[in-house]
Structure formats: structure tokens, C-alpha cells
The first five atom37 places (N, CA, C, CB, O) and aatype in JSON, in Angstrom:
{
  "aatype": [20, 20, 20, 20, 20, 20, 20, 20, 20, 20, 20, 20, 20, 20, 20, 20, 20, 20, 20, 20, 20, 20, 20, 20, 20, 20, 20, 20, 20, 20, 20, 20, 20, 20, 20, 20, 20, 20, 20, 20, 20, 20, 20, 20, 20, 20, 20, 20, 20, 20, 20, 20, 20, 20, 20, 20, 20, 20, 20, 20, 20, 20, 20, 20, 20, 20, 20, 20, 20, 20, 20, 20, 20, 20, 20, 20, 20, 20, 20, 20, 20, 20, 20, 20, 20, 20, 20, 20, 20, 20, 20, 20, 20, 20, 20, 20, 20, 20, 20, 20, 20, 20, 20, 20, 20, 20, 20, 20, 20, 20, 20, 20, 20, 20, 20, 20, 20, 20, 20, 20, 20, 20, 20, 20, 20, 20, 20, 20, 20, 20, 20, 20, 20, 20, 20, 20, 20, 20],
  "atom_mask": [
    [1, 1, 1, 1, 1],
    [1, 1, 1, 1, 1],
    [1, 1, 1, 1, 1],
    [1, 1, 1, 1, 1],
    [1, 1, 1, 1, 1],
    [1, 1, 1, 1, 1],
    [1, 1, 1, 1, 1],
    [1, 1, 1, 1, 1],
    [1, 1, 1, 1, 1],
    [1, 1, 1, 1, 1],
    [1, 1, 1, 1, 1],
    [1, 1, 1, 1, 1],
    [1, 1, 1, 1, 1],
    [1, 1, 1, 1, 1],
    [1, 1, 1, 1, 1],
    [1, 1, 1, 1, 1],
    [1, 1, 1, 1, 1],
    [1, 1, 1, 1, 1],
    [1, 1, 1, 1, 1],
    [1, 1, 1, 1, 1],
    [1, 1, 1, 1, 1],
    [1, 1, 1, 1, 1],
    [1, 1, 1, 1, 1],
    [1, 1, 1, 1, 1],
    [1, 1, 1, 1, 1],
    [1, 1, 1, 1, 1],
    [1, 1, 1, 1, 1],
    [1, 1, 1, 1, 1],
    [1, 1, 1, 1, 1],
    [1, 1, 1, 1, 1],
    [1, 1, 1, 1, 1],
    [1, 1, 1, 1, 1],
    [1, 1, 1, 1, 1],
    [1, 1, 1, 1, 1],
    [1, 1, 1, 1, 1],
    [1, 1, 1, 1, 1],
    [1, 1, 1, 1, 1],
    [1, 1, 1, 1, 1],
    [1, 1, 1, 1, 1],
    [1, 1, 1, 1, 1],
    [1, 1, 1, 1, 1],
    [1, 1, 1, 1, 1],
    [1, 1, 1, 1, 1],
    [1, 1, 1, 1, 1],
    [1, 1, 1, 1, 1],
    [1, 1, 1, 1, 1],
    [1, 1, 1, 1, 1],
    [1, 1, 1, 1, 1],
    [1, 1, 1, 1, 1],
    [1, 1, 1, 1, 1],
    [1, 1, 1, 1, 1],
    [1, 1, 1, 1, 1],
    [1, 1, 1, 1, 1],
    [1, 1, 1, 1, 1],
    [1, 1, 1, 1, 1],
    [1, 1, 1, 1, 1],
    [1, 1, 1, 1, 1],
    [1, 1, 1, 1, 1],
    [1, 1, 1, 1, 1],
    [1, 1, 1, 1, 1],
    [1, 1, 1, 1, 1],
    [1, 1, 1, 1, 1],
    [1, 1, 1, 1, 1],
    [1, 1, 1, 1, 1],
    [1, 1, 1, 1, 1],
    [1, 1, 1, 1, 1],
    [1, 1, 1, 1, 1],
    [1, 1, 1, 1, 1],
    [1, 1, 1, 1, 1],
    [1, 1, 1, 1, 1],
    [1, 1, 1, 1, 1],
    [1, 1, 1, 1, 1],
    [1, 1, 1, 1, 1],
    [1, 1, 1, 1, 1],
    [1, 1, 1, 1, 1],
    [1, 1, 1, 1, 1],
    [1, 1, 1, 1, 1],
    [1, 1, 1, 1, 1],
    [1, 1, 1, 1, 1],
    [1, 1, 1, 1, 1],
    [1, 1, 1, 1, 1],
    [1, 1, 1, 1, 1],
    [1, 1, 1, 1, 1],
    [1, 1, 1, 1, 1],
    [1, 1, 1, 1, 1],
    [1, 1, 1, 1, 1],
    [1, 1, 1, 1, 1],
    [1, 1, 1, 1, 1],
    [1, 1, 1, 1, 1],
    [1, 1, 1, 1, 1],
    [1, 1, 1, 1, 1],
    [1, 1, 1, 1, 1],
    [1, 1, 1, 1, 1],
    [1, 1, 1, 1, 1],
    [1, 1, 1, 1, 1],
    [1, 1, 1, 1, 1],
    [1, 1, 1, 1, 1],
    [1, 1, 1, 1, 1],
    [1, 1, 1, 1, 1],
    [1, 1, 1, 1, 1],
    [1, 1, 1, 1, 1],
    [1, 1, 1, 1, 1],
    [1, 1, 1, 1, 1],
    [1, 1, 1, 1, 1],
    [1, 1, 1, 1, 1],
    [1, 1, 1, 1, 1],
    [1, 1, 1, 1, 1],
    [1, 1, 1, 1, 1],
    [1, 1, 1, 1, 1],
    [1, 1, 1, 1, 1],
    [1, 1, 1, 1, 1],
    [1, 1, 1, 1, 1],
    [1, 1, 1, 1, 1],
    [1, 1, 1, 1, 1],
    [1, 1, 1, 1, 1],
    [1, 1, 1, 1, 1],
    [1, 1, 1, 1, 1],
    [1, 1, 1, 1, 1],
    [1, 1, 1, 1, 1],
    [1, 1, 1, 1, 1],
    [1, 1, 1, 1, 1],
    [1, 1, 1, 1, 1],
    [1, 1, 1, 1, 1],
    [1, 1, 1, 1, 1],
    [1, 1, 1, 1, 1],
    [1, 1, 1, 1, 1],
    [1, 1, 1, 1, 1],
    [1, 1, 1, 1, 1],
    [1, 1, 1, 1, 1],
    [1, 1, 1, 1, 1],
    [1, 1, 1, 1, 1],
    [1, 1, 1, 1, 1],
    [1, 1, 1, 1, 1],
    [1, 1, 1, 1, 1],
    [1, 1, 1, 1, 1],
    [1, 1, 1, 1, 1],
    [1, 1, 1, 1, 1],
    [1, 1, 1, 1, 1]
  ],
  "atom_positions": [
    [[97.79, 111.94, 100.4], [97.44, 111.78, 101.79], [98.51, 110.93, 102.51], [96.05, 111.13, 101.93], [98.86, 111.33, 103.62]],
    [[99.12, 109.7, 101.96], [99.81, 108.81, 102.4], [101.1, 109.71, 102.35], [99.71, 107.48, 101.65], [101.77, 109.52, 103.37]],
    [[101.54, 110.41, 101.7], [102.71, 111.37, 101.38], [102.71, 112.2, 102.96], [102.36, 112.54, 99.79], [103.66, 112.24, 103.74]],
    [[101.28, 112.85, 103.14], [101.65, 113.57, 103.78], [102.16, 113.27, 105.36], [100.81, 114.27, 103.58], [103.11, 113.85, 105.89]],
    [[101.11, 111.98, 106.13], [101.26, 111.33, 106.92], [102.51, 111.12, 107.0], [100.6, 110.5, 106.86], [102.97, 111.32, 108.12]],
    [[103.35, 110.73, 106.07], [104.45, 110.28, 106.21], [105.65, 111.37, 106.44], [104.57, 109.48, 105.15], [106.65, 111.22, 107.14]],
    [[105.33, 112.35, 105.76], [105.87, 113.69, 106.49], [105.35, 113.84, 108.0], [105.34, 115.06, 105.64], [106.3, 114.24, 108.68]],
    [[104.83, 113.75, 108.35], [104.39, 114.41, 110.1], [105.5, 113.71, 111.09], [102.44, 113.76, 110.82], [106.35, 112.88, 110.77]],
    [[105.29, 114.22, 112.18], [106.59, 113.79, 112.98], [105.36, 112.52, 114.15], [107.68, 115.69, 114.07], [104.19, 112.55, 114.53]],
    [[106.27, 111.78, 114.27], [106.23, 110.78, 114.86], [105.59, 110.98, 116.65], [107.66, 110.27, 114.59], [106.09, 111.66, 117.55]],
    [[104.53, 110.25, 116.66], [104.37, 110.59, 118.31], [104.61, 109.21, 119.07], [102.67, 111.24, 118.75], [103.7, 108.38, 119.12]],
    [[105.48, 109.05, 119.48], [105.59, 108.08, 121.1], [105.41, 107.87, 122.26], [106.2, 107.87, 121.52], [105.36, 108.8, 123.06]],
    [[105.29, 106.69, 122.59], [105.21, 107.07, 124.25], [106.79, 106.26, 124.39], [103.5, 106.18, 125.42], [107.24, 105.38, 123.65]],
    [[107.43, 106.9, 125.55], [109.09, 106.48, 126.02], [109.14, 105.07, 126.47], [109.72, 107.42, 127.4], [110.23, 104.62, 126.83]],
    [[107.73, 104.06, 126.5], [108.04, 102.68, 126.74], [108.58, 101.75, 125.35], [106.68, 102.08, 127.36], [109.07, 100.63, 125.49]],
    [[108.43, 102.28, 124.29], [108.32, 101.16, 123.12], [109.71, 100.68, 122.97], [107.74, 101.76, 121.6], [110.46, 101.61, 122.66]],
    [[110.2, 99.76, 123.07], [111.17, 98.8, 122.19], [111.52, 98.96, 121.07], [110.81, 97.71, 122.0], [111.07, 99.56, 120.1]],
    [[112.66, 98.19, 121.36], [112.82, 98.49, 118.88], [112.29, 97.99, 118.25], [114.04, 98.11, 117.77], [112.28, 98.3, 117.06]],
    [[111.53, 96.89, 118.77], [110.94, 96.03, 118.13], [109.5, 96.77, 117.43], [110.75, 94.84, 119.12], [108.97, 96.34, 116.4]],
    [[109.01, 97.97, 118.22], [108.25, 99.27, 117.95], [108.46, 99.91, 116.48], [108.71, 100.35, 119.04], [107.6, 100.08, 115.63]],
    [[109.81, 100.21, 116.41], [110.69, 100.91, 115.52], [110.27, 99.69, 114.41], [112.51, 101.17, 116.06], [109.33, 99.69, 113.61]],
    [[111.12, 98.85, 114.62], [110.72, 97.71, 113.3], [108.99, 97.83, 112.81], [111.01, 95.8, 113.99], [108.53, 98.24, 111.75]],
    [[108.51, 97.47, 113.62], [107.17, 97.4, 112.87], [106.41, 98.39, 112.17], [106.36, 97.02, 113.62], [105.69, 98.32, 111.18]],
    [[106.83, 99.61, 113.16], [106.71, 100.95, 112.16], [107.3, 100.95, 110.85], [107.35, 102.16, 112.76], [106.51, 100.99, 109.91]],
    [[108.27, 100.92, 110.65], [108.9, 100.73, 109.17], [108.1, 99.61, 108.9], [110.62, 100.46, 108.97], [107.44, 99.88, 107.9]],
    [[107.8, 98.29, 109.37], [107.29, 97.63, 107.81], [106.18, 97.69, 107.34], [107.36, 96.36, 107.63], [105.8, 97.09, 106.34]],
    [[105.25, 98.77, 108.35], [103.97, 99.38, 108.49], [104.37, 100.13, 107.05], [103.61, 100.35, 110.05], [104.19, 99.8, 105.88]],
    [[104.88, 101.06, 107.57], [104.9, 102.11, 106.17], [105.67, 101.46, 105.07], [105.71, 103.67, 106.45], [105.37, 102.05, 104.04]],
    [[106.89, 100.07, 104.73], [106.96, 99.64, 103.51], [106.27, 99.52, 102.74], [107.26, 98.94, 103.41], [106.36, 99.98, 101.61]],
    [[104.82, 98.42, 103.49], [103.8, 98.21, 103.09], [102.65, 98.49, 102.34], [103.68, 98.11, 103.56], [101.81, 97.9, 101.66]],
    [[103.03, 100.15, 102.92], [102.09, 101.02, 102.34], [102.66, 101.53, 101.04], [101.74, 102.15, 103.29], [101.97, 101.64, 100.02]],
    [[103.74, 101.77, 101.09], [104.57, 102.31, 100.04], [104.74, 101.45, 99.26], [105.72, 102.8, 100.33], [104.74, 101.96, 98.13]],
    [[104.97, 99.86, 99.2], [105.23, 98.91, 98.23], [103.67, 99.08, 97.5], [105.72, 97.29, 98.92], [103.64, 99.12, 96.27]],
    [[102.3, 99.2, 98.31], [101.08, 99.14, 97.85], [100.95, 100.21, 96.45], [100.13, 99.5, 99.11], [100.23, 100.06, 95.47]],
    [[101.75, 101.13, 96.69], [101.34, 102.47, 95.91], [102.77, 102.3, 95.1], [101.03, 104.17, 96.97], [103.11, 103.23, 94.37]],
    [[103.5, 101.3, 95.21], [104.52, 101.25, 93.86], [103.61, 100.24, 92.84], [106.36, 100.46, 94.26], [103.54, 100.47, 91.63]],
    [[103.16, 99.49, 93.26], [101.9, 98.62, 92.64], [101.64, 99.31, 92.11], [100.8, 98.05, 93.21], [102.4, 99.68, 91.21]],
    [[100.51, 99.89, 92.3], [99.52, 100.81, 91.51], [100.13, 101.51, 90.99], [98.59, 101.54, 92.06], [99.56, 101.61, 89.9]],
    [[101.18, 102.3, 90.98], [101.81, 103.51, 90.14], [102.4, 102.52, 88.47], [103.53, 104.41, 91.36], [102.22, 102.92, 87.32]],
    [[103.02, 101.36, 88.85], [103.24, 100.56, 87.73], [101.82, 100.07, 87.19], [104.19, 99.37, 88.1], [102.15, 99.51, 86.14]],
    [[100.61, 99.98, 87.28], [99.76, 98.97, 86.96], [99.29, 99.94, 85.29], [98.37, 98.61, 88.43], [99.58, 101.1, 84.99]],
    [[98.61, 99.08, 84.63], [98.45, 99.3, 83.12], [97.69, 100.68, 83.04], [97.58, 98.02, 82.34], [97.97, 101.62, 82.3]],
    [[96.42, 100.58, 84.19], [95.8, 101.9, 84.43], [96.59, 102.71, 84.38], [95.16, 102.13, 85.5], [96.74, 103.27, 83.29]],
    [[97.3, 103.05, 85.32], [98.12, 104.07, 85.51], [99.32, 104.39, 84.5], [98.58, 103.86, 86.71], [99.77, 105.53, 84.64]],
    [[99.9, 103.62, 83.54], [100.65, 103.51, 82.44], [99.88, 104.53, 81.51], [100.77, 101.98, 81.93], [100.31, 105.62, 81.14]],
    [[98.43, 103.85, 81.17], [97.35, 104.33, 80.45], [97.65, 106.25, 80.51], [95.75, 103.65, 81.29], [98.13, 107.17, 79.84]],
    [[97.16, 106.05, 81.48], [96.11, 107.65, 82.11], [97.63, 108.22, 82.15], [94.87, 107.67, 84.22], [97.54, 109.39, 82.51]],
    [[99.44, 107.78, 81.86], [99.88, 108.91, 81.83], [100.46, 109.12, 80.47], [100.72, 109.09, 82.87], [101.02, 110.16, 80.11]],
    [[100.26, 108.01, 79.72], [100.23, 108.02, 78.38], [99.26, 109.39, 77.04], [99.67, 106.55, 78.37], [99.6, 110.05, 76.06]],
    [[97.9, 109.17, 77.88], [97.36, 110.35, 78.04], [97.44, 111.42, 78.28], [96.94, 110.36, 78.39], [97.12, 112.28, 77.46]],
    [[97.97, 111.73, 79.64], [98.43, 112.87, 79.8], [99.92, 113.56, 79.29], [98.29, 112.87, 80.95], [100.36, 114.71, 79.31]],
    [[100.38, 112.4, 78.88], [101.52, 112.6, 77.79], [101.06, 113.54, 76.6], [101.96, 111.11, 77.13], [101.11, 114.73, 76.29]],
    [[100.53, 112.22, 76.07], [99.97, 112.87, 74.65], [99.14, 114.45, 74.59], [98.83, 111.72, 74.07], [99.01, 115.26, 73.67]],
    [[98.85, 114.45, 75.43], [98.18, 115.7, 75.84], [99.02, 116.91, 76.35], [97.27, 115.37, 76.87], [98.51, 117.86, 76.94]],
    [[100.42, 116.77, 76.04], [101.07, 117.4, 77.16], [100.21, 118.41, 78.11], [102.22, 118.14, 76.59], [99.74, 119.53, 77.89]],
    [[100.19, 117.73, 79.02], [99.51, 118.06, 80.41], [100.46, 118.59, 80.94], [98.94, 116.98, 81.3], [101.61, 118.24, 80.66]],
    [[100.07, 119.96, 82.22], [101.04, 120.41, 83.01], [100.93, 119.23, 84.38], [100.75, 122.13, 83.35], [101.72, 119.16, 85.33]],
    [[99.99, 118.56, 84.2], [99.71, 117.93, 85.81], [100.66, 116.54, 85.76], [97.72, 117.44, 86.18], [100.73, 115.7, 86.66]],
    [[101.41, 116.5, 84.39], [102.61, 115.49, 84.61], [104.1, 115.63, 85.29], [102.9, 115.14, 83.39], [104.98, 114.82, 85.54]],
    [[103.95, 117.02, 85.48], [105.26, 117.98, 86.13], [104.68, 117.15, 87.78], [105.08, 120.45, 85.92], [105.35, 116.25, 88.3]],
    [[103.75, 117.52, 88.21], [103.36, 117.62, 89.57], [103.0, 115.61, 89.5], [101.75, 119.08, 89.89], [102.82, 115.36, 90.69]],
    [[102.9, 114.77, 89.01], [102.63, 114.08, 88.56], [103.89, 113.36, 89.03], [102.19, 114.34, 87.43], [103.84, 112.61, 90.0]],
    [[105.03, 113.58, 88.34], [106.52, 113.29, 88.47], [107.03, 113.78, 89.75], [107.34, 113.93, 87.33], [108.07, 113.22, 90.1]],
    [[106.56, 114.76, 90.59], [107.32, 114.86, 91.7], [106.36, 114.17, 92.8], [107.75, 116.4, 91.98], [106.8, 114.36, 93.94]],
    [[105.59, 113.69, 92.78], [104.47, 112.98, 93.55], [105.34, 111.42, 93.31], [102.55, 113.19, 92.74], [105.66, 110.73, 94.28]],
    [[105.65, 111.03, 91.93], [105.87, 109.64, 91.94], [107.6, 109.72, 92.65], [105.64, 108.88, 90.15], [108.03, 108.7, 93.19]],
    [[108.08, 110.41, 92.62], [109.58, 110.78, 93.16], [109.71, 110.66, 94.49], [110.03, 112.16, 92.89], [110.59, 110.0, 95.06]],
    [[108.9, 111.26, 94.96], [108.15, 111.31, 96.94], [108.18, 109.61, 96.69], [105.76, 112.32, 97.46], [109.2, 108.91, 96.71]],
    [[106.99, 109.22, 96.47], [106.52, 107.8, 96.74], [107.93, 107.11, 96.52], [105.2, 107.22, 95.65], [108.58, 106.74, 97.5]],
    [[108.32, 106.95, 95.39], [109.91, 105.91, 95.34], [110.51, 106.52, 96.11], [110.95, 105.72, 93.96], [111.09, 105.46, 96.36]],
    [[111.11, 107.42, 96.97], [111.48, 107.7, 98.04], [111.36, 106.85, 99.12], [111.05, 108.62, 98.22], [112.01, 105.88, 99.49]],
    [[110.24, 107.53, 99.6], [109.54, 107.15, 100.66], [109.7, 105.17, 100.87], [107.88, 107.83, 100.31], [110.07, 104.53, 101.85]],
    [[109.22, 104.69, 99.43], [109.37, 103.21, 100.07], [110.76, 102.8, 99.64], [108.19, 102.04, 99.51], [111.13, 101.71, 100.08]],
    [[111.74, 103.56, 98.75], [112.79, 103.46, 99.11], [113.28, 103.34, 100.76], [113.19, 104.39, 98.47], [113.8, 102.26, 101.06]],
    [[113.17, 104.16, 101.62], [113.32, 104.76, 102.83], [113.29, 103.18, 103.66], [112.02, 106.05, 103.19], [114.1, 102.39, 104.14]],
    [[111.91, 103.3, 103.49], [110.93, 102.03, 104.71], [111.73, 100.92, 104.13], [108.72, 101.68, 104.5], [112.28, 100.21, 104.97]],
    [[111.9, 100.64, 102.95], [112.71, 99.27, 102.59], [114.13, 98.97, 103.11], [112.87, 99.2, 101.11], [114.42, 97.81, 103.41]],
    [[115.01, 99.96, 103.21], [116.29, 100.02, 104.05], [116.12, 99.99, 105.05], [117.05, 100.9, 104.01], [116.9, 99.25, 105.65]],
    [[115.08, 100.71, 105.89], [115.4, 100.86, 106.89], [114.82, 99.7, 108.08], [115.12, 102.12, 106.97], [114.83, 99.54, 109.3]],
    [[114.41, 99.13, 107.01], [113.48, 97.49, 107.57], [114.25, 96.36, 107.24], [111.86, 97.1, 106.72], [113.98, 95.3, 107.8]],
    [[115.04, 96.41, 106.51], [116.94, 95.6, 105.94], [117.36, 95.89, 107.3], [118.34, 96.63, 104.37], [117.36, 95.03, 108.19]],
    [[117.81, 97.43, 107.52], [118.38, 97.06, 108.87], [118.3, 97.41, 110.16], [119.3, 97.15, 108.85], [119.15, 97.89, 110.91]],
    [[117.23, 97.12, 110.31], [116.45, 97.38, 111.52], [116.57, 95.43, 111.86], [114.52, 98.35, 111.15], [117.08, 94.99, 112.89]],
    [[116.01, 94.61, 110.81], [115.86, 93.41, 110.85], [117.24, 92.62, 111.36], [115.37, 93.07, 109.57], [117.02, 91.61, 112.04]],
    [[118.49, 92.94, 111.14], [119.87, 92.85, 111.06], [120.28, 93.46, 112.28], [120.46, 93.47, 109.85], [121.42, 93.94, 112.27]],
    [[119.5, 93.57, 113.49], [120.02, 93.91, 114.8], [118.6, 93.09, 115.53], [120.31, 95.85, 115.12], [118.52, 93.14, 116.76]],
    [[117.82, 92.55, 114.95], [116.69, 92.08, 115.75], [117.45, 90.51, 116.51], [115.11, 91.81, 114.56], [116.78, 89.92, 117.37]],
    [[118.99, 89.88, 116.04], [119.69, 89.06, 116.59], [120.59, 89.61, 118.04], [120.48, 88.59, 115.47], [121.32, 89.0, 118.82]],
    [[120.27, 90.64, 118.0], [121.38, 91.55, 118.92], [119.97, 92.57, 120.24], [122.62, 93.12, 117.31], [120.25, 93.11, 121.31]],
    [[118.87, 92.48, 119.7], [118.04, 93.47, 121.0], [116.98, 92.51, 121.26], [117.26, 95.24, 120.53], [116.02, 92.78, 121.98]],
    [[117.21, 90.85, 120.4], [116.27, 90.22, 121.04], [116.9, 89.47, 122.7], [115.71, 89.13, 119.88], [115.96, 89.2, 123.44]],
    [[118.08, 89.2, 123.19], [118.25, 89.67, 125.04], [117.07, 90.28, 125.65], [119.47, 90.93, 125.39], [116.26, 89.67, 126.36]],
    [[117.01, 91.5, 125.32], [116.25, 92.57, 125.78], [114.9, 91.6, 126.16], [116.05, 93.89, 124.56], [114.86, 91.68, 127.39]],
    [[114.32, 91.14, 125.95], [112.75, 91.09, 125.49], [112.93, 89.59, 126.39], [112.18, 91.09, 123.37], [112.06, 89.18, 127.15]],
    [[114.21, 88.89, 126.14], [114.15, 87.3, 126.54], [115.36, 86.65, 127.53], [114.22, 86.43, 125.1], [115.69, 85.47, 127.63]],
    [[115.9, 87.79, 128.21], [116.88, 87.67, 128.96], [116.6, 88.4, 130.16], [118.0, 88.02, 128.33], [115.9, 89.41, 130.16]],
    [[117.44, 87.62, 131.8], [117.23, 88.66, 132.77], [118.52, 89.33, 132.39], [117.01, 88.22, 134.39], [119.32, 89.08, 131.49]],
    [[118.49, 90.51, 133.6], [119.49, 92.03, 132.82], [120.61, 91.18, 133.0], [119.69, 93.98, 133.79], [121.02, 91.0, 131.85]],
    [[121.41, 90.49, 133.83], [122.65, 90.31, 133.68], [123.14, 89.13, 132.63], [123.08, 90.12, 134.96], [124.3, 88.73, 132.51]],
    [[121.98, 88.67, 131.88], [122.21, 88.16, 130.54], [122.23, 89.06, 129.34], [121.27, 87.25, 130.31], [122.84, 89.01, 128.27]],
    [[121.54, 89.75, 129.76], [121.48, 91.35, 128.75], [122.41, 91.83, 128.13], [121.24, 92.56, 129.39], [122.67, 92.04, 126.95]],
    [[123.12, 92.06, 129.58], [124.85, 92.88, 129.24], [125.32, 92.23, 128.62], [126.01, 93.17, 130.26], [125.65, 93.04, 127.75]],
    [[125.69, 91.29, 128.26], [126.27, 90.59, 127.29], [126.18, 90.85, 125.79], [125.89, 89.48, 127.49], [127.11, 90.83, 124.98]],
    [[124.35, 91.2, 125.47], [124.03, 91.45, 123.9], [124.35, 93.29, 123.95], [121.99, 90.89, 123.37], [124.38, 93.95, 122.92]],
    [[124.45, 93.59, 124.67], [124.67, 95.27, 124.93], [125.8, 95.52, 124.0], [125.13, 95.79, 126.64], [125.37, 95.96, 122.94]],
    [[127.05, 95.4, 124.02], [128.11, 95.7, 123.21], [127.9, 95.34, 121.54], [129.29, 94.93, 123.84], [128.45, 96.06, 120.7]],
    [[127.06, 94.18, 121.12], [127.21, 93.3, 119.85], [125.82, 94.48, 119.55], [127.03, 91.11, 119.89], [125.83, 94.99, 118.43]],
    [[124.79, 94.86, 120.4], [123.74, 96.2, 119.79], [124.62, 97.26, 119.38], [122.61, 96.94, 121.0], [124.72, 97.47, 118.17]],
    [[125.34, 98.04, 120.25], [125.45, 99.18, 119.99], [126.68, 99.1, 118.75], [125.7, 99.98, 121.34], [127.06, 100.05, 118.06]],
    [[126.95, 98.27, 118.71], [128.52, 98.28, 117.91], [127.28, 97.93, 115.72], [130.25, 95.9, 118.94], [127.38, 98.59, 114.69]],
    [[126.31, 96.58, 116.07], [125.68, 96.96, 114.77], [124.64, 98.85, 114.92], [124.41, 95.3, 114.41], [124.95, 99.42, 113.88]],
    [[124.33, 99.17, 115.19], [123.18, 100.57, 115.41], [124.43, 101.18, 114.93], [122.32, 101.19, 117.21], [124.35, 101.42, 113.72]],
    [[125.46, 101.49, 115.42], [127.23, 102.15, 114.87], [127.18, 102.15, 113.6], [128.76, 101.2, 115.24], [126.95, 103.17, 112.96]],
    [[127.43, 100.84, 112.99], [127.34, 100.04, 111.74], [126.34, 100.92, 110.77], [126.74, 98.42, 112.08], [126.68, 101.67, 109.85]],
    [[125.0, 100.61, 111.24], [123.4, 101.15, 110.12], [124.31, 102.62, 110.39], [120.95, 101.01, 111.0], [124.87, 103.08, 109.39]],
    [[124.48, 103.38, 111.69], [124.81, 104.83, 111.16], [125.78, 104.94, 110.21], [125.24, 105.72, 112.16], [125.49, 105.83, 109.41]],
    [[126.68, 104.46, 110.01], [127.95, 104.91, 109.06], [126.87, 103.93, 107.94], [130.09, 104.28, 109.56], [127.21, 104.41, 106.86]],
    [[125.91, 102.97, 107.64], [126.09, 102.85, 106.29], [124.83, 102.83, 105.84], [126.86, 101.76, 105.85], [124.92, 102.49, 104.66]],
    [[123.68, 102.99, 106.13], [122.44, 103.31, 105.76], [122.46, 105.24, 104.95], [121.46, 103.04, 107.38], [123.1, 106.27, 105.14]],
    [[121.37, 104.78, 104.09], [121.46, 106.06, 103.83], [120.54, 106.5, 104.59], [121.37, 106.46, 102.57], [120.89, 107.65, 104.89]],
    [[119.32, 106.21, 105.21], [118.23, 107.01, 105.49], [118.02, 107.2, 107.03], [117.03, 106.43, 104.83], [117.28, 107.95, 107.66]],
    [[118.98, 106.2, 107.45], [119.1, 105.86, 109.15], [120.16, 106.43, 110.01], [119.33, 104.37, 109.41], [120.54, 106.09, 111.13]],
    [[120.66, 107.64, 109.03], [121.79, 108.13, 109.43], [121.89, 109.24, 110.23], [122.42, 108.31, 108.52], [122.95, 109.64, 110.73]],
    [[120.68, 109.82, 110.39], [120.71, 110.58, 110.96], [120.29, 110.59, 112.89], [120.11, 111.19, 110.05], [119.73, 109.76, 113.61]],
    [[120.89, 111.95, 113.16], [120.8, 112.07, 114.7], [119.58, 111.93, 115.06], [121.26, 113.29, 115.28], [119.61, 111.1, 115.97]],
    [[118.39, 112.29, 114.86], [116.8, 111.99, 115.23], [116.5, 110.29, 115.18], [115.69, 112.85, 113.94], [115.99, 109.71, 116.14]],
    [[116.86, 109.68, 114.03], [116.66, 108.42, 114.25], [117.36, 107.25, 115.14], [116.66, 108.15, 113.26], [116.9, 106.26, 115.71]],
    [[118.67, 107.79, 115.0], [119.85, 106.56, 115.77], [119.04, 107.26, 117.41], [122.45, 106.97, 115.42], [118.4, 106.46, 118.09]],
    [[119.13, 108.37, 117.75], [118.55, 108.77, 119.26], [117.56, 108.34, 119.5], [118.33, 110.02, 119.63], [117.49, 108.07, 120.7]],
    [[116.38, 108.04, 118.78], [115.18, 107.53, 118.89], [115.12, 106.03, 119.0], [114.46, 107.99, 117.87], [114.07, 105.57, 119.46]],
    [[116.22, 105.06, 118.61], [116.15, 103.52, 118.13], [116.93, 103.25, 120.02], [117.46, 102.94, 116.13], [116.88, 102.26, 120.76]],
    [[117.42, 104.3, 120.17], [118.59, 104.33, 121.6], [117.81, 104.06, 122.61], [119.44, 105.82, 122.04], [117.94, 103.06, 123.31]],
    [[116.62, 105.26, 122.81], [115.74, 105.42, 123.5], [115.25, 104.4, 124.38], [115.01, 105.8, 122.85], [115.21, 104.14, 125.58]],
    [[114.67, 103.64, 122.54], [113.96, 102.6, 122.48], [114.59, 101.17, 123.35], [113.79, 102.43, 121.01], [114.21, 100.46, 124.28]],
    [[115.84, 101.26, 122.35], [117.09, 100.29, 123.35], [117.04, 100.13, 124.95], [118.64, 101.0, 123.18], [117.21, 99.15, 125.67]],
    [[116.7, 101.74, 125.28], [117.09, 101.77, 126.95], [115.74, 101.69, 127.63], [117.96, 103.3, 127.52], [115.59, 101.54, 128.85]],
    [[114.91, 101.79, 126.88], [113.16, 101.35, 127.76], [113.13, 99.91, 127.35], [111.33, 102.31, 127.02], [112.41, 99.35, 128.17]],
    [[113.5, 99.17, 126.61], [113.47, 97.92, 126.83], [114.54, 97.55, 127.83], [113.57, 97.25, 125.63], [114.68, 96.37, 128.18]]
  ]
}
């Protein structure tokens, strides 16, 4: 269920901030660190030990379920590294009038530059356009 949610596409409204963006990611780390828990816990060691011994086919489907999940909070964990690592650069926005603004404007767009060339998961055109958005409604 948490898999799938996390597949669906994102709905916004065009006012949110990045500060939006951030909390979304540590929303879903959260969730994902929750279910790396449990995927390590003894239960779950147990019951695939079992299904080991048993060679079970539901360890195939089993293994690509736990692959998704380390993904996934792979994902939210980077992308909350550096999302956090520009919150020195779009906090202006939130605590400055505009012609103090312009000032943090160049030191934003030049780190958001930065996460694109070196994030793996933030690299793409849907997300850097969406964090922009966000940039320009704040």
C-alpha cells in the first residue's frame, strides 16, 4: 500500500514553498525508515527463513517488494540531505522583504544547479521544475 502511494503522482496547489517540498520528503523518509525497521526485525528474519526453507515462490515477489522499499527510502533519504542543504539559501524567501531576497536568489539557484548535477534521485526535469515553482510562489 505504502509502495503504491508512493508511486502516484503528486497533487499541489501552486502556493507551496520549498519548505513544502522538504517536508514531503521527510514525510515519506519516515515512512520508509519505519518499514526498513520492520523488514530487519527478528519476525521478519524468522518468517523468511521459513519461507526459505520452504523454498517458497512468494520469496521472488518477496525480494522485489523489499528492493522497492530500499529504494524508495533510499530516495526520501537523499533527497531530504539535499533539500536540507539549500534550506540556508530559500530561507530569505520566508524572512526577507523582496529586495533582501535578491540577494539569496543567485546562492539558490546556483546550490538547486549543484543537487541537479549530483543527486541521484533529484535529477530529474519533473523535480528540479517543481522545487522552481515552489521557489517562485514563495
Amino acid at each position: 500500500k505504502v509502495l503504491a502511494e508512493n508511486n502516484q503522482v503528486r497533487k499541489e496547489t501552486d502556493d507551496l514553498g520549498p519548505r513544502a517540498e522538504l517536508d514531503y520528503w521527510k514525510k515519506k523518509l519516515s515512512k520508509f525508515s519505519y518499514l526498513m525497521e520492520q523488514l530487519k526485525s527478528p519476525d521478519v528474519k524468522a518468517t523468511l527463513g521459513v519461507l526459505s526453507a520452504a523454498k517458497s515462490k512468494l520469496l521472488k515477489k518477496w525480494r522485489a517488494l523489499d528492493i522497492h522499499i530500499t529504494e524508495a527510502a533510499n530516495e526520501a533519504k537523499d533527497n531530504v540531505k539535499y533539500l536540507y542543504s539549500l534550506e540556508k539559501y530559500y530561507d530569505p524567501l520566508y524572512n526577507s522583504d523582496p529586495v533582501t531576497m535578491v540577494d539569496a536568489i543567485p546562492g539558490l539557484i546556483n546550490a538547486i544547479k549543484m543537487i541537479q548535477s549530483i543527486s541521484q534521485y533529484y535529477n530529474t526535469s519533473e523535480k528540479i521544475s517543481s522545487l522552481f515553482v515552489k521557489v517562485s510562489a514563495q
